[in-house]
Backbone as a printed PyTorch tensor [residue, N CA C, xyz], in Angstrom:
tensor([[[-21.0180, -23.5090,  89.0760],
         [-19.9470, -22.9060,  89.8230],
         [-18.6440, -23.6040,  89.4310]],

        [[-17.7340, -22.8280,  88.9750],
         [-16.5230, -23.1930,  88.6920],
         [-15.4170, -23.3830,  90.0430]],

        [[-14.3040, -24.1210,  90.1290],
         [-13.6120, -24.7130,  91.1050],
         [-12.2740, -23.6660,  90.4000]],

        [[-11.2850, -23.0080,  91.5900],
         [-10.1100, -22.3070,  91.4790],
         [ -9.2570, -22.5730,  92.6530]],

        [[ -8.2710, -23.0670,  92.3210],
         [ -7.0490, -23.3700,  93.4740],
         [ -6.7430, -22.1180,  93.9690]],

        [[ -5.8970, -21.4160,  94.8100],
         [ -5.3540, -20.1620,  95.4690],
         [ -4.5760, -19.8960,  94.2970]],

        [[ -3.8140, -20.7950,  93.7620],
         [ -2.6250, -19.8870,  92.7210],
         [ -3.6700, -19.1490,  91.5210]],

        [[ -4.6430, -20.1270,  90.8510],
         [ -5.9240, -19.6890,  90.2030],
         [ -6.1000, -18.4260,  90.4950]],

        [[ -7.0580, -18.2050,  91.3850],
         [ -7.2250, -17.3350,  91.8480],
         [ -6.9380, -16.0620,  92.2120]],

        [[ -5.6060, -16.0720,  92.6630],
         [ -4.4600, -14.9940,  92.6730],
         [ -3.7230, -14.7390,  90.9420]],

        [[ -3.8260, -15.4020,  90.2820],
         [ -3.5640, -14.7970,  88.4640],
         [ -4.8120, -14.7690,  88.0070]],

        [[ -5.8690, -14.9550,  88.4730],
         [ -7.1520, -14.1740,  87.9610],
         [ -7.2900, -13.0100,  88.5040]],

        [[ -7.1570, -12.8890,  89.7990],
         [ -7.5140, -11.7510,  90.8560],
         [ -6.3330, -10.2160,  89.4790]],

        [[ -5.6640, -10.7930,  89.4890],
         [ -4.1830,  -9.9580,  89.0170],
         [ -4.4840,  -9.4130,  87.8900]],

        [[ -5.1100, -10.5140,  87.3260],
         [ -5.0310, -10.1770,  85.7490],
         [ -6.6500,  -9.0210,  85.4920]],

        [[ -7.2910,  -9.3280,  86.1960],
         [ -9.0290,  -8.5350,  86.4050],
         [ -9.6000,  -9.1380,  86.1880]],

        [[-10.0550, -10.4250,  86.3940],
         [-10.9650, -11.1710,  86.1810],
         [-11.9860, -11.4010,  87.4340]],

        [[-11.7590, -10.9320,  88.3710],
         [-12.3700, -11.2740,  89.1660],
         [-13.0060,  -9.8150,  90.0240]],

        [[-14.4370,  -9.7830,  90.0300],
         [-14.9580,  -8.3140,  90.7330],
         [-15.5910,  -8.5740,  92.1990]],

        [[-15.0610,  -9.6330,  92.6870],
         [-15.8320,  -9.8640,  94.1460],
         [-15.7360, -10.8810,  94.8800]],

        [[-15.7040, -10.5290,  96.1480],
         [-15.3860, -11.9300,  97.0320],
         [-15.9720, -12.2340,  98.0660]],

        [[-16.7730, -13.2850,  98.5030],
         [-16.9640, -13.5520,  99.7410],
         [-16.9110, -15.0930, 100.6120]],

        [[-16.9100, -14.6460, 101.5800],
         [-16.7520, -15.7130, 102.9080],
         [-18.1930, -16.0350, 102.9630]],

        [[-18.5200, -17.7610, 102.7180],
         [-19.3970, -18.0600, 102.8340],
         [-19.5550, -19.1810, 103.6420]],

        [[-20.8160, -18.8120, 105.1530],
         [-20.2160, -19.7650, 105.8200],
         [-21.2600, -20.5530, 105.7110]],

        [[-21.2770, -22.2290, 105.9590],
         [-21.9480, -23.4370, 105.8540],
         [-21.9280, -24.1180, 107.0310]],

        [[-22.8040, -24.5590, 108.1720],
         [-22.5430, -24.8410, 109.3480],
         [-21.4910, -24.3130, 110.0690]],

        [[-20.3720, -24.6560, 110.4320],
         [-19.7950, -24.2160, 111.4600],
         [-18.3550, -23.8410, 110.4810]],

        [[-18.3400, -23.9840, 109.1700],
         [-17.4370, -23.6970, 108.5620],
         [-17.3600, -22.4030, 107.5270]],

        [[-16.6650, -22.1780, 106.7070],
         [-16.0670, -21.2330, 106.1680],
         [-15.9720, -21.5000, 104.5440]],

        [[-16.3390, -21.1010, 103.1310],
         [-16.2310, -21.1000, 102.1690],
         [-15.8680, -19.7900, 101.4340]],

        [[-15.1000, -19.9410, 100.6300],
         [-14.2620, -18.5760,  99.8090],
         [-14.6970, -18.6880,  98.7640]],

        [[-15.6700, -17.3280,  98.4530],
         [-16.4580, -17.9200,  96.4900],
         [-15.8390, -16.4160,  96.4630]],

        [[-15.8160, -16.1700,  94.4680],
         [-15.1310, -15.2080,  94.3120],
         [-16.2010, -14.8720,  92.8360]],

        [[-16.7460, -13.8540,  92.3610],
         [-17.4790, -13.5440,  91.4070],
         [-16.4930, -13.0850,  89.9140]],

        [[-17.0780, -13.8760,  88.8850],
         [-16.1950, -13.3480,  87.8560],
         [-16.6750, -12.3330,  86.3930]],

        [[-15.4640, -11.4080,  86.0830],
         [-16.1380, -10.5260,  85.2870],
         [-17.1830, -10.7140,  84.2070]],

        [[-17.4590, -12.0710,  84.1230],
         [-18.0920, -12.6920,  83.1360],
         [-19.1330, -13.2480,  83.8290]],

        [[-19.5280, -12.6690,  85.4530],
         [-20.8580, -13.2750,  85.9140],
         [-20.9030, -14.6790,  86.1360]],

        [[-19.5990, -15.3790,  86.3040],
         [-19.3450, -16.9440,  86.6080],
         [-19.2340, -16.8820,  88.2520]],

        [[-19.5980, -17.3740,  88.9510],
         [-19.0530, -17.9580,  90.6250],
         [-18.1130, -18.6970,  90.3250]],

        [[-17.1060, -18.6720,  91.3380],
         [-15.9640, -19.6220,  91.3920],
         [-15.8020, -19.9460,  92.8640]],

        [[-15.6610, -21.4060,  93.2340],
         [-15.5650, -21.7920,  94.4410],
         [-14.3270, -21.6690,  94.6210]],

        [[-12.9680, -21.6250,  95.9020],
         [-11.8300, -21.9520,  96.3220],
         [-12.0250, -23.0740,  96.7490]],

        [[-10.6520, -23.9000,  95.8780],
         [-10.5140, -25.5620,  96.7700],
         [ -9.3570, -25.4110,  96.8310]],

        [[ -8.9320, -27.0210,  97.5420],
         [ -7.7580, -27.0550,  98.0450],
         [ -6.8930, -28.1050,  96.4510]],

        [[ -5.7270, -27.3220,  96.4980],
         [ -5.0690, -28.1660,  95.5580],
         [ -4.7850, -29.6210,  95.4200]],

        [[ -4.3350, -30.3300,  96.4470],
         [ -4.6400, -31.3870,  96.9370],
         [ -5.4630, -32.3420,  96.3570]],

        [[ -6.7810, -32.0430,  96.3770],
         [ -7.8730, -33.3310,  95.8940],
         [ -9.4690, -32.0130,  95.0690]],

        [[ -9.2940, -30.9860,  95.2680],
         [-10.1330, -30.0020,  94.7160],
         [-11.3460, -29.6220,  95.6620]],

        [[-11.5110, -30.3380,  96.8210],
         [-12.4860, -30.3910,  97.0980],
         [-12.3790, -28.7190,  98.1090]],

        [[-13.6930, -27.9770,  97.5560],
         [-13.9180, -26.6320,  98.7270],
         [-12.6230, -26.3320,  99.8690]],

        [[-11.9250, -25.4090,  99.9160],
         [-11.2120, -25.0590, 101.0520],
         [-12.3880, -24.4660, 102.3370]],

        [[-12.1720, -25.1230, 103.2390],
         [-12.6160, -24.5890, 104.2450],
         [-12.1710, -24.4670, 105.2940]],

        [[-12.6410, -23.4410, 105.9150],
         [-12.2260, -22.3700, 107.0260],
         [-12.4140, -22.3610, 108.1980]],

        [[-11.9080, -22.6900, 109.2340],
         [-13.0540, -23.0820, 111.0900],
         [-13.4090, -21.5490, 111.2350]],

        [[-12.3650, -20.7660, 110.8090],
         [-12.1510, -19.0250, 111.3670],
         [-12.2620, -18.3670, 110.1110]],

        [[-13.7720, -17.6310, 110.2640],
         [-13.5340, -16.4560, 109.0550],
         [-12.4390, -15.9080, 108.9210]],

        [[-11.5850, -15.0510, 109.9520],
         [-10.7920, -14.0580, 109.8650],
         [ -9.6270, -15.2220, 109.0320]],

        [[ -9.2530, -15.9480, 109.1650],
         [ -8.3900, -17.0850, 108.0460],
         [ -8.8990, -16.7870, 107.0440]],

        [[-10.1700, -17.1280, 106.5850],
         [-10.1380, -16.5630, 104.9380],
         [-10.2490, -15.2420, 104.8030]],

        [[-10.8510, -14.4200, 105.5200],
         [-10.4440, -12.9370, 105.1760],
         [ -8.9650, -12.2540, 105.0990]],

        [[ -8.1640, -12.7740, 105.7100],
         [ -6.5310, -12.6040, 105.7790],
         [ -5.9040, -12.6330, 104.0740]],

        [[ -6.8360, -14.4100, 103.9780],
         [ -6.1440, -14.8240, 102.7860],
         [ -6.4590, -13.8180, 101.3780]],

        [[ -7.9140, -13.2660, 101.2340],
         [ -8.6040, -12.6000, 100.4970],
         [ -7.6430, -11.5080, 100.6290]],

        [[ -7.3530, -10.9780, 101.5820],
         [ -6.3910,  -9.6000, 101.7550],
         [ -5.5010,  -9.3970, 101.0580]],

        [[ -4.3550, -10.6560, 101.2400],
         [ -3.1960, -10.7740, 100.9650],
         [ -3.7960, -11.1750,  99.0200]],

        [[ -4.6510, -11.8240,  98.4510],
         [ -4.9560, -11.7830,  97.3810],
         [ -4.7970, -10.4370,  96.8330]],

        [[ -5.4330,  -9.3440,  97.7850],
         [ -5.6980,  -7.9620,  96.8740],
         [ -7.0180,  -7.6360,  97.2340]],

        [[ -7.7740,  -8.5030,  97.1880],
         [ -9.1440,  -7.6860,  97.8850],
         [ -9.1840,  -6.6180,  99.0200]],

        [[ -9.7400,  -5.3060,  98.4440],
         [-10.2440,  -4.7140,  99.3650],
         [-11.3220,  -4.4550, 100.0820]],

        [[-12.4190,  -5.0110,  99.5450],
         [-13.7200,  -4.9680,  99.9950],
         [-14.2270,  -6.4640,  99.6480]],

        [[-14.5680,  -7.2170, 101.1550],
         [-15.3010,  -8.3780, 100.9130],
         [-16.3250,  -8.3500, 101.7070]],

        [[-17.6810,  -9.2430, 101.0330],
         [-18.8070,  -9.4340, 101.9070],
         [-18.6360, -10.9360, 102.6780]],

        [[-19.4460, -11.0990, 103.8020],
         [-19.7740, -11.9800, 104.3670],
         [-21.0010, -12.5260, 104.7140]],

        [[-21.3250, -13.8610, 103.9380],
         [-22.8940, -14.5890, 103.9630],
         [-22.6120, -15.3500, 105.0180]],

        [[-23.4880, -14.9410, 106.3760],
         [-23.6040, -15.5810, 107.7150],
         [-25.0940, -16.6240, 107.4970]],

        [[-25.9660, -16.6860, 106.4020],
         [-27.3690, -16.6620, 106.1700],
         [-26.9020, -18.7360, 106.8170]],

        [[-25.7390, -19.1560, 106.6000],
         [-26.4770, -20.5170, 106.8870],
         [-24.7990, -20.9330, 107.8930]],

        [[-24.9830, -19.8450, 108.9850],
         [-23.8420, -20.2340, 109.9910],
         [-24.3890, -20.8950, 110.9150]],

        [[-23.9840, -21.8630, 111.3990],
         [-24.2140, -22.3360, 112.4900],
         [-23.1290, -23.1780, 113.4810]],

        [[-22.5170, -22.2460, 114.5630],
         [-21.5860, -21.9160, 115.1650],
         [-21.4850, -23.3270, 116.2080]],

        [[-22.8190, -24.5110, 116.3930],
         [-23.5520, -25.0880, 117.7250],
         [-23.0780, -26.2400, 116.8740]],

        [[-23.1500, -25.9320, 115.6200],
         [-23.2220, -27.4180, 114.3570],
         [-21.9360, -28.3860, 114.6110]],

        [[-22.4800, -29.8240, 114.9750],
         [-21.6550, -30.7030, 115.0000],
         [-20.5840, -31.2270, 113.8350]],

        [[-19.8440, -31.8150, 113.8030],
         [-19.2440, -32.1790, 112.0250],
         [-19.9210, -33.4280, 111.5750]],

        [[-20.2350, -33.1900, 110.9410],
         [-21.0850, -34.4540, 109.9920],
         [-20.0940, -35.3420, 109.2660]]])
C-alpha cells in the first residue's frame, strides 16, 4: 500500500488515476484508502509526519472525498468498533 498526502491525492484524483474510494474504519476511527488505475491501494496520511489520516467522524472523511471529486464512495464498517478505547 502506497502512502498519498491530500494534495497527492487531489492531482491524482484530477489527473485519472484514481477509480475508487473508501472510508475505512479501524476501531473507533476512520481511514481514507483510495484504489489506483493501476490496481495499487493508496493510504491518506497526514502531511506532517505521513502517518494514516484519521477520522473520529466518517462524515469528515466523506466531506473531504466530496470536495476531492468523488462521487460514489464505499464504506468498510467490517472492523468498527464504536465502544473501542484509544490504545
Amino acid at each position: 500500500m502506497q502512502n498519498m498526502t491530500l494534495e497527492q491525492l487531489r492531482t491524482t484524483f484530477h489527473a485519472g488515476g484514481l477509480v475508487a474510494a473508501c472510508v475505512v474504519a479501524n476501531g473507533k476511527r476512520f481511514h481514507v484508502v483510495a484504489d489506483t488505475k493501476g490496481g495499487d491501494r493508496v493510504v491518506l496520511v497526514r502531511h506532517s509526519d505521513t502517518t494514516a489520516r484519521a477520522f473520529s467522524d466518517p462524515g469528515t472523511a466523506l466531506k473531504l472525498l466530496r470536495e476531492v471529486g468523488f462521487l460514489t464512495i464505499t464504506v468498510d464498517m467490517t472492523n468498527w468498533q464504536p465502544a473501542q478505547g484509544e490504545l
